[in-house]
KEDRENBA-854779 format. One record per residue (C-alpha): residue number from 1; residue in one letter; chain; x, y, z. Coordinates in steps of 0.2 Angstrom, whole numbers, always signed. Each point is the difference from the previous one (the first is absolute). Layout:
<nodes>
<node resi="NUM" resn="A" chain="A" east="X" north="Y" up="Z"/>
...
</nodes>
This chain:
<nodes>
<node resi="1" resn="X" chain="A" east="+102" north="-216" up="+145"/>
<node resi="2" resn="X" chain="A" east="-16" north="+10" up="+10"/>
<node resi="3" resn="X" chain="A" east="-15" north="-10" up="-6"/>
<node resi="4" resn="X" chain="A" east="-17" north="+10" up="-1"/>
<node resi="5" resn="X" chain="A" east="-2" north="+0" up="+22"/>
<node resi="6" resn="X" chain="A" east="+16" north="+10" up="+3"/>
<node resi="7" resn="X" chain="A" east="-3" north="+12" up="-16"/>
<node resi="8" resn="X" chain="A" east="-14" north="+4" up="+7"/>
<node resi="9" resn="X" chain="A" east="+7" north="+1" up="+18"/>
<node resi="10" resn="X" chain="A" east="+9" north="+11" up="-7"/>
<node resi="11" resn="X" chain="A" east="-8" north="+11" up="-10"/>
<node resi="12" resn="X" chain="A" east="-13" north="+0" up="+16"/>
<node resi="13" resn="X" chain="A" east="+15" north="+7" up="+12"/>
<node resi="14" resn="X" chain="A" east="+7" north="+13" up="-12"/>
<node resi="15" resn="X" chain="A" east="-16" north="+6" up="-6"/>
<node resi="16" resn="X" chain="A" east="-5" north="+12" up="+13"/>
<node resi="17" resn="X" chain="A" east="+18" north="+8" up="-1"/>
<node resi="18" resn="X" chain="A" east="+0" north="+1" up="-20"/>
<node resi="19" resn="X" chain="A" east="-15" north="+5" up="-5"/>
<node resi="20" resn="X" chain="A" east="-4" north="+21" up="-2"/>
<node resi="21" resn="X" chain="A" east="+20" north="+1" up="+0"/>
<node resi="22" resn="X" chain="A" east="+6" north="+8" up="-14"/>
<node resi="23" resn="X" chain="A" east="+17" north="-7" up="-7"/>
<node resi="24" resn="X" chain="A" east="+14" north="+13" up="+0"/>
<node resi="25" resn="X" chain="A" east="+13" north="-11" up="-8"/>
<node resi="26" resn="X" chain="A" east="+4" north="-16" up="-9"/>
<node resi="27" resn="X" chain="A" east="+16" north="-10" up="-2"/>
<node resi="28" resn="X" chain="A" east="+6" north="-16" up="-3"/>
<node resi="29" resn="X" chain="A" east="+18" north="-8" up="+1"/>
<node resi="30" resn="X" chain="A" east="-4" north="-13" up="-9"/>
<node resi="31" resn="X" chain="A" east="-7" north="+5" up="-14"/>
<node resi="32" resn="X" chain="A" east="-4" north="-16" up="-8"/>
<node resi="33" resn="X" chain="A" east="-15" north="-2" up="+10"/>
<node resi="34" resn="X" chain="A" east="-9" north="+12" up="-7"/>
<node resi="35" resn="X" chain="A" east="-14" north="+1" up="-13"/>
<node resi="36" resn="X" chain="A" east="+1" north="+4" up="-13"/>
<node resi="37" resn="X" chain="A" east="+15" north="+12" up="+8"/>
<node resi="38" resn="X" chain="A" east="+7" north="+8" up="+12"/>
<node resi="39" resn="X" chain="A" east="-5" north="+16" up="-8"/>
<node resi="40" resn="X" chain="A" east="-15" north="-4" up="-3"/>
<node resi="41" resn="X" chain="A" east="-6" north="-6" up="+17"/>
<node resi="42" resn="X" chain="A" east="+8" north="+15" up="+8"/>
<node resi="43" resn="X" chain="A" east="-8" north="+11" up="-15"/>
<node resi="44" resn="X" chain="A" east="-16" north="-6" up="+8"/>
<node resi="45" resn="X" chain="A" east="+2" north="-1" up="+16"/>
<node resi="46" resn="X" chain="A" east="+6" north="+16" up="+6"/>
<node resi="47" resn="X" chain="A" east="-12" north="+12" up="+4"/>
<node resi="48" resn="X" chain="A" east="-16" north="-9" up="+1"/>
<node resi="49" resn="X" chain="A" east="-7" north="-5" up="+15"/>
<node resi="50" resn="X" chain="A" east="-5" north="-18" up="+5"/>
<node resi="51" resn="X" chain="A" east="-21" north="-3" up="+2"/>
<node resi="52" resn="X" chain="A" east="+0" north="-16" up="+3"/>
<node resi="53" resn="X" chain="A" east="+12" north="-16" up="+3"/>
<node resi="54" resn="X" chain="A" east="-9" north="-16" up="-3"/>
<node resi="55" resn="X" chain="A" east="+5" north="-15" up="-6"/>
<node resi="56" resn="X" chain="A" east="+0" north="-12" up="-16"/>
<node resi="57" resn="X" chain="A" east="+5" north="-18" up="+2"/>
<node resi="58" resn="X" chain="A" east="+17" north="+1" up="+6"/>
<node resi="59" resn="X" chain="A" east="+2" north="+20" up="-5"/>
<node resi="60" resn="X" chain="A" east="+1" north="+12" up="+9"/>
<node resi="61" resn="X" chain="A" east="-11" north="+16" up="-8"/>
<node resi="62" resn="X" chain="A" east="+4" north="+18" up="+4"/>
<node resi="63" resn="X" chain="A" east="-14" north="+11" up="-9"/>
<node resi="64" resn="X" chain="A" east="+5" north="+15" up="-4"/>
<node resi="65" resn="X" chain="A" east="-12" north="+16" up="-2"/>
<node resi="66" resn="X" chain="A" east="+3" north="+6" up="-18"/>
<node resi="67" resn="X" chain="A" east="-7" north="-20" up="-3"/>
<node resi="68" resn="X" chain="A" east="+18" north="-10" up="-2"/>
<node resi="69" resn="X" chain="A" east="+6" north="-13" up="+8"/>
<node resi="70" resn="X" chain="A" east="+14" north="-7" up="+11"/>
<node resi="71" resn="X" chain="A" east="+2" north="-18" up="+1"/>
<node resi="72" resn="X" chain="A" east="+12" north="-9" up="+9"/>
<node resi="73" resn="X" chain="A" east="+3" north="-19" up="+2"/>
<node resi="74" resn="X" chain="A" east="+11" north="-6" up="+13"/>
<node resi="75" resn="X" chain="A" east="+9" north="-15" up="-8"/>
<node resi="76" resn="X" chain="A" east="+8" north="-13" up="+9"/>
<node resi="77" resn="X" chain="A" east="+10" north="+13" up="+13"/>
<node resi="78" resn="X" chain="A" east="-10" north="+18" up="-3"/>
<node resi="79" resn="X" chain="A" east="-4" north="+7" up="+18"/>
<node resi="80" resn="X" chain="A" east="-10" north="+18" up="+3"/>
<node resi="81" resn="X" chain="A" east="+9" north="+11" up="+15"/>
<node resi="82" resn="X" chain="A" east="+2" north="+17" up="+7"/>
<node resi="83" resn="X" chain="A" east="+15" north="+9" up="+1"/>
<node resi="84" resn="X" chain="A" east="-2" north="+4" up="+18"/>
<node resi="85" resn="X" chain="A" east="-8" north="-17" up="+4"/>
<node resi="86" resn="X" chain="A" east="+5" north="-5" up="+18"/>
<node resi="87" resn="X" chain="A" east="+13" north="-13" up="+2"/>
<node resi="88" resn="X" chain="A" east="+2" north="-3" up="-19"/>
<node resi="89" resn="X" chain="A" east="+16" north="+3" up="-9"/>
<node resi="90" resn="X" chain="A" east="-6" north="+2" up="-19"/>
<node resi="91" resn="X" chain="A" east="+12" north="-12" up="-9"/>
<node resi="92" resn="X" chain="A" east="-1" north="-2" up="-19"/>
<node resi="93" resn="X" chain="A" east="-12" north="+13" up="-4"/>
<node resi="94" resn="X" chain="A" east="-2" north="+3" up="-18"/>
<node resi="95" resn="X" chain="A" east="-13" north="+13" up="-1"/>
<node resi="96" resn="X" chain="A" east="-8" north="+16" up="+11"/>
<node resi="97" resn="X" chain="A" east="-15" north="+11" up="+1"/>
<node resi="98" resn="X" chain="A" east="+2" north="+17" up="+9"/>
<node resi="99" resn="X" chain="A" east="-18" north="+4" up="+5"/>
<node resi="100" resn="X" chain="A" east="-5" north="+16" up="+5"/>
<node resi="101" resn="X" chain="A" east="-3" north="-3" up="+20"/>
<node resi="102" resn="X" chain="A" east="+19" north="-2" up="-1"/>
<node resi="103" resn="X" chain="A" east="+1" north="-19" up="+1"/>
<node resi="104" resn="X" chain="A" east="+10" north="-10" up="-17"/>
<node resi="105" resn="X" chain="A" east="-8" north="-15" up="+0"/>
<node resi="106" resn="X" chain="A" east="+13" north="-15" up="-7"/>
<node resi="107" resn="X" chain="A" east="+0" north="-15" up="-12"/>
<node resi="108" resn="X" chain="A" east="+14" north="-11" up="+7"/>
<node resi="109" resn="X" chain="A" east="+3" north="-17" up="-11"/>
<node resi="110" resn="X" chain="A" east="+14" north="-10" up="+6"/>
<node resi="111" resn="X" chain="A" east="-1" north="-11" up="-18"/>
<node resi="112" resn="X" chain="A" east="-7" north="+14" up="-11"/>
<node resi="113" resn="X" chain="A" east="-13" north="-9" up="-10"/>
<node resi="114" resn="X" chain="A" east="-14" north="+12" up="+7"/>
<node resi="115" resn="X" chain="A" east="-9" north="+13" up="-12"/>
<node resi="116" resn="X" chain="A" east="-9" north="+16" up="-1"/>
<node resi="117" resn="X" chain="A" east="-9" north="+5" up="-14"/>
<node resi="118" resn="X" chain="A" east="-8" north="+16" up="-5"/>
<node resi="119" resn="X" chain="A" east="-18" north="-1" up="-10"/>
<node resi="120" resn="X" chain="A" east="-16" north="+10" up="-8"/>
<node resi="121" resn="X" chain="A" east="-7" north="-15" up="+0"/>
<node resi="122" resn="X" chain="A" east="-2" north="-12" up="+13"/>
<node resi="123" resn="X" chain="A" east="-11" north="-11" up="-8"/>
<node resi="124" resn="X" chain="A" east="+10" north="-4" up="-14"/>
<node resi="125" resn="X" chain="A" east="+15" north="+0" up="+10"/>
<node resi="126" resn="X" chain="A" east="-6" north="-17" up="+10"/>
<node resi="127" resn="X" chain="A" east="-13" north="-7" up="-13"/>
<node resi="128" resn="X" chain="A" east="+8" north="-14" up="+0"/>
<node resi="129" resn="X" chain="A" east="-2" north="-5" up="+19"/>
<node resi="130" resn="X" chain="A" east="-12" north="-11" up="+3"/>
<node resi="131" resn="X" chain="A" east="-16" north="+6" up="+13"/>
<node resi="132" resn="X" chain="A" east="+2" north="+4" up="+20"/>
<node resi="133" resn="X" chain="A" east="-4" north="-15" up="+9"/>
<node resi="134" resn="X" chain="A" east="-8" north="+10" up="+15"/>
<node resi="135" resn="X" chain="A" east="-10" north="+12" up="-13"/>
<node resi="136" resn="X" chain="A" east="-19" north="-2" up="+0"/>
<node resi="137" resn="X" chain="A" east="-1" north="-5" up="-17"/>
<node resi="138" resn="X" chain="A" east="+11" north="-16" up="+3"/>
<node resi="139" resn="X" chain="A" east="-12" north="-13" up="+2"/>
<node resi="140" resn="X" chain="A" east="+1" north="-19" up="-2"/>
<node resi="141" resn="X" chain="A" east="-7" north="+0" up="-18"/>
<node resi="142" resn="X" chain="A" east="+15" north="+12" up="-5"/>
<node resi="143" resn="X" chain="A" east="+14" north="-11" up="+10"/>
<node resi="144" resn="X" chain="A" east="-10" north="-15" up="-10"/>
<node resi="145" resn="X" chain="A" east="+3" north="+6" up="-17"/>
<node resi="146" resn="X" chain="A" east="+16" north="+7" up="+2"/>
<node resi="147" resn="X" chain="A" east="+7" north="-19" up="+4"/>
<node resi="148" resn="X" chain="A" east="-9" north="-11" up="-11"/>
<node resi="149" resn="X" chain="A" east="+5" north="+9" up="-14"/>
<node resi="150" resn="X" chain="A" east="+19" north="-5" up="+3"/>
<node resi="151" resn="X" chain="A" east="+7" north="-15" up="+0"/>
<node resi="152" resn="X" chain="A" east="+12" north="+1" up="+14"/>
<node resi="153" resn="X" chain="A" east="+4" north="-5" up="+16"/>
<node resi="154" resn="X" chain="A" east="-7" north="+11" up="+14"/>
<node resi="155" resn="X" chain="A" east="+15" north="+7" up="+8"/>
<node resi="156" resn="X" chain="A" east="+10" north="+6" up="-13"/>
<node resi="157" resn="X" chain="A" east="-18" north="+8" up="-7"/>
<node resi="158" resn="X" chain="A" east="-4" north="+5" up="+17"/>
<node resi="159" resn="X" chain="A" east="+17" north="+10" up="-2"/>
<node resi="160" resn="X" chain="A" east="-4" north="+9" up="-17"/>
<node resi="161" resn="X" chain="A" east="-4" north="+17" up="+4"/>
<node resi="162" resn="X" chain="A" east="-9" north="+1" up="-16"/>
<node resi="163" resn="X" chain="A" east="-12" north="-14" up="+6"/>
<node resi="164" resn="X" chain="A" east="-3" north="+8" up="+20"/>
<node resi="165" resn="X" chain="A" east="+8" north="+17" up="+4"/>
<node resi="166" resn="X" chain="A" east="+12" north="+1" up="+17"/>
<node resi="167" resn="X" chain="A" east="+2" north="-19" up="+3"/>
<node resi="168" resn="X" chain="A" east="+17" north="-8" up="+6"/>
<node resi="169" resn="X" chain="A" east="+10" north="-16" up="+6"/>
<node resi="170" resn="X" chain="A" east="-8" north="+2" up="+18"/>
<node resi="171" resn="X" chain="A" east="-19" north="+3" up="-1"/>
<node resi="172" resn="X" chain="A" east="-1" north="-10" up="-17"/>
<node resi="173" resn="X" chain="A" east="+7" north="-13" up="+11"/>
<node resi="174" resn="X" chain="A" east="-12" north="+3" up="+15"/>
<node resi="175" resn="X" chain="A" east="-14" north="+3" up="-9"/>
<node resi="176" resn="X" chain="A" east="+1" north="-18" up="-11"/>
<node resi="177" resn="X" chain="A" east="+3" north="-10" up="+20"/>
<node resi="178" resn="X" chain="A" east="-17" north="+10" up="+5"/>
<node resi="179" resn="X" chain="A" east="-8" north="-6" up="-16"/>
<node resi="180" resn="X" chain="A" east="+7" north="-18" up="+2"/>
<node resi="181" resn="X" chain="A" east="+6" north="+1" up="-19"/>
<node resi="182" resn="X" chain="A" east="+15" north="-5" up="-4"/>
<node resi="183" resn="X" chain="A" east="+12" north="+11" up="-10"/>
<node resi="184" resn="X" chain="A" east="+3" north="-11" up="-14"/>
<node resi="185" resn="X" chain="A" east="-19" north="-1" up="-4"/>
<node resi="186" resn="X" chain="A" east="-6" north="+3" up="-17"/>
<node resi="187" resn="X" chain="A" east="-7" north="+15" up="+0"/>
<node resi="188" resn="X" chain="A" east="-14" north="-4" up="-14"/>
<node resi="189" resn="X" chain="A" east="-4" north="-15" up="+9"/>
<node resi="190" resn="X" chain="A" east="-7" north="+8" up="+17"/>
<node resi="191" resn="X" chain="A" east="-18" north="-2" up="+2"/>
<node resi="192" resn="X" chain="A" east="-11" north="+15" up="+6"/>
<node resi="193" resn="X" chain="A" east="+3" north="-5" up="+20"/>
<node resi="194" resn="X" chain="A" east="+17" north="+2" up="-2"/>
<node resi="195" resn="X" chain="A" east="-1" north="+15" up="-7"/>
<node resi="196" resn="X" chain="A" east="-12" north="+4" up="+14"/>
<node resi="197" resn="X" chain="A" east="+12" north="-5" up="+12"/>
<node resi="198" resn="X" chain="A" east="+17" north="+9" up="-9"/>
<node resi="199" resn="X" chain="A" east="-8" north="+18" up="-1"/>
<node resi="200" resn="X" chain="A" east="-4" north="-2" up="+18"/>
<node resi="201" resn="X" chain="A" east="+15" north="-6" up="+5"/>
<node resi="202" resn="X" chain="A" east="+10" north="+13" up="-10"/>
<node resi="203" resn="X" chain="A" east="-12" north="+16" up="+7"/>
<node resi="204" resn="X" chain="A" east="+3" north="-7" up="+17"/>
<node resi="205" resn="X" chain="A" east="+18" north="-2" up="+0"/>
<node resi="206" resn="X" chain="A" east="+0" north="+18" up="-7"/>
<node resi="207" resn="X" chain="A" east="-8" north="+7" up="+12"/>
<node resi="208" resn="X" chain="A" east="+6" north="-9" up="+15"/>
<node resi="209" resn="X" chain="A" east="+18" north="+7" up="-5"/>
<node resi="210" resn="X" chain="A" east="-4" north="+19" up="-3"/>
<node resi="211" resn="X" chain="A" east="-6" north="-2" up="+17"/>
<node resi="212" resn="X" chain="A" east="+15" north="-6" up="+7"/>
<node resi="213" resn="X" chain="A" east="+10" north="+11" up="-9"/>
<node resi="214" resn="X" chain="A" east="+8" north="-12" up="-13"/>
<node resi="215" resn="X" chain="A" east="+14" north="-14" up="+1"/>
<node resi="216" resn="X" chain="A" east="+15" north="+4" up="+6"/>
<node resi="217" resn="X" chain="A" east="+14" north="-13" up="-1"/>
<node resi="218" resn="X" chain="A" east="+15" north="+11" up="-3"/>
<node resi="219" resn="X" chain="A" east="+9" north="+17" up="+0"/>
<node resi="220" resn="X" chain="A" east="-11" north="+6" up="-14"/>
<node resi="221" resn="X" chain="A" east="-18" north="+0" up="+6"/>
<node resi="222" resn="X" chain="A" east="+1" north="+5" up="+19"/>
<node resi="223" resn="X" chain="A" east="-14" north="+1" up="+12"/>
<node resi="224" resn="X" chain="A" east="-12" north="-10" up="-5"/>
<node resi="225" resn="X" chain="A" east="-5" north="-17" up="+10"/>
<node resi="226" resn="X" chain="A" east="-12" north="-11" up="-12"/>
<node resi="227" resn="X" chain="A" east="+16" north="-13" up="-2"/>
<node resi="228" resn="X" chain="A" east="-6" north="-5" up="+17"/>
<node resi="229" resn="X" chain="A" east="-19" north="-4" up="-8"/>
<node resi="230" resn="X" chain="A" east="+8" north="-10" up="-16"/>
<node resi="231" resn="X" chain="A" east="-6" north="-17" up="+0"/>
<node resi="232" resn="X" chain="A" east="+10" north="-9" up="-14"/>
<node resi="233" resn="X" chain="A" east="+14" north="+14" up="-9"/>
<node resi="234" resn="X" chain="A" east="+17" north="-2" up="+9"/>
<node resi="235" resn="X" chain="A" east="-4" north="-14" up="+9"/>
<node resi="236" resn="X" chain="A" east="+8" north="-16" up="-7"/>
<node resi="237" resn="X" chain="A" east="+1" north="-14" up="+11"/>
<node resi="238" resn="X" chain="A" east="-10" north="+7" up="+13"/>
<node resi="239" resn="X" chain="A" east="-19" north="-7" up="+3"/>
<node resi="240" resn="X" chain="A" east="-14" north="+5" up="-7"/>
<node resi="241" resn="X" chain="A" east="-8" north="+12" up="+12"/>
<node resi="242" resn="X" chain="A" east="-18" north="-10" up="-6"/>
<node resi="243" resn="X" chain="A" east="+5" north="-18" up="-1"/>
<node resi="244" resn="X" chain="A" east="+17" north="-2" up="+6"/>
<node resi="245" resn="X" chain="A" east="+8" north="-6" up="-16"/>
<node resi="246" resn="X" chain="A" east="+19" north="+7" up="-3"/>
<node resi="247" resn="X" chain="A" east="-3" north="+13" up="-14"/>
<node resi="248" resn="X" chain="A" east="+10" north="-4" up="-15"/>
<node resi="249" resn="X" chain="A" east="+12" north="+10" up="-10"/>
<node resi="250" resn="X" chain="A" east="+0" north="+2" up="-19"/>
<node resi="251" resn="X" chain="A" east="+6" north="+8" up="-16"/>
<node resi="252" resn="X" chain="A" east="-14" north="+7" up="-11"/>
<node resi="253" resn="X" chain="A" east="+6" north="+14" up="-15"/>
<node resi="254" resn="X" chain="A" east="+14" north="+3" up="+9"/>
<node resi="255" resn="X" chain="A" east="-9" north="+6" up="+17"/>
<node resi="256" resn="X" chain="A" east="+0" north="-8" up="+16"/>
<node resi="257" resn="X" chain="A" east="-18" north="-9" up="+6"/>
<node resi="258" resn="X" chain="A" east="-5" north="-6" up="+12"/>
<node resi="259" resn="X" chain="A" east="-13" north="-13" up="+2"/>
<node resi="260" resn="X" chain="A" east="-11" north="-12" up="+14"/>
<node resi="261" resn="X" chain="A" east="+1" north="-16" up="-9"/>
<node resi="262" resn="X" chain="A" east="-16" north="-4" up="+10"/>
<node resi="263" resn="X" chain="A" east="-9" north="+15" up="+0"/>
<node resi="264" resn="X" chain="A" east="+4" north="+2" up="-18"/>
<node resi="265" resn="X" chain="A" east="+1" north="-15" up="-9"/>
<node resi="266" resn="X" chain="A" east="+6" north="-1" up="-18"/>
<node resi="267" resn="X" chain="A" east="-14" north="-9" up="-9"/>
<node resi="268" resn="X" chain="A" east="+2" north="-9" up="-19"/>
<node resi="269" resn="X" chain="A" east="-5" north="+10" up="-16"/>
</nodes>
């Protein structure tokens, strides 16, 4: 699935095309991935014209001029393409936008678990994300109250986009190597220099992976080249790129980590 770096990859390459465009047509071939319906989202949709495309955690927003809403969340398989685009043969597309330049922009979801969802309110719509790890306002002292009040470990918490807003499997991993914690840690029990250390890790992780376009690893998310800056995710059996130590493999809620046993040691609680 696109973590925060390629939705906002994304978001960055599409913007300049989307934005003062005003949508001609809607329609969807699965309608099932619409919100609240099909009707609805084309209802909406059709007819205004797009101010601004930006992103919230893992969404996609298309804001429309009347004050809706457009948001769509690329799943496990969801993919954004042109229907002219060079060298690419749509496959699986489940829904289109005919724009008023004369370009259809595509949804194309080989496993159809993607959604778009029309809104008034954007706000309510995604109250219950957690905040933007990359915003201003996301500070240490927020990171710090946000994990001492839950009695979890830190990956699956990491994970919750309730907790933090556009985090996935890859950077949560990254970000917990960079921070030397490991991802069974308690997360009340971190003392403020961990803490210190996490938000830093996690911003710099971020950031490091819009720059290099995202992670690609597969089919889905093409183009971009951090996979070749990742230190620990993927990398089982190799060396540690810090100490040399094989990075170990393991199973935590369901989701692949991985871990230097060195660099990150599990310590008792």
């Amino acid at each position: 699935m696109p973590e925060l770096p390629e939705v906002e990859t994304i978001v960055r390459s599409f913007r300049p095309h989307l934005e003062g465009r005003r949508i001609c047509a809607f329609h969807s071939r699965w309608v099932k991935n619409c919100r609240p319906s099909h009707v609805v989202v084309r209802r909406g949709a059709v007819g205004r014209t797009v101010t601004q495309l930006t992103r919230r955690a893992k969404f996609i927003v298309f804001h429309l001029h009347d004050g809706g809403y457009l948001l769509v969340h690329l799943r496990m398989s969801g993919r954004l393409a042109w229907a002219d685009q060079p060298d690419f043969r749509p496959e699986h597309v489940r829904a289109t936008w005919d724009l008023d330049d004369g370009h259809r922009l595509l949804f194309c979801d080989a496993r159809k678990f993607g959604r778009i969802t029309y809104t008034h309110d954007l706000a309510a719509t995604t109250a219950e994300l957690g905040p933007e790890p990359l915003a201003r306002d996301f500070t240490p002292s927020v990171l710090r109250g946000r994990l001492r009040a839950r009695r979890r470990q830190l990956k699956p918490l990491l994970l919750d986009q309730t907790v933090i807003a556009g985090l996935g499997n890859i950077y949560t991993d990254e970000a917990l190597f960079r921070a030397g914690l490991h991802p069974l840690t308690r997360a009340d029990r971190l003392n403020d220099e961990h803490v210190r250390r996490l938000h830093a890790a996690i911003r710099e992780v971020l950031r490091l992976a819009i720059r290099s376009h995202g992670t690609s690893l597969d089919w889905i998310y093409p183009g971009g080249w951090m996979q070749r800056r990742l230190l620990v995710y993927g990398r089982t059996g190799e060396p540690c790129r810090r100490c040399g130590t094989p990075i170990v493999g393991l199973r935590i809620g369901q989701r692949g980590t991985h871990v230097c046993p060195k660099c990150q040691p599990r310590k008792a609680e």
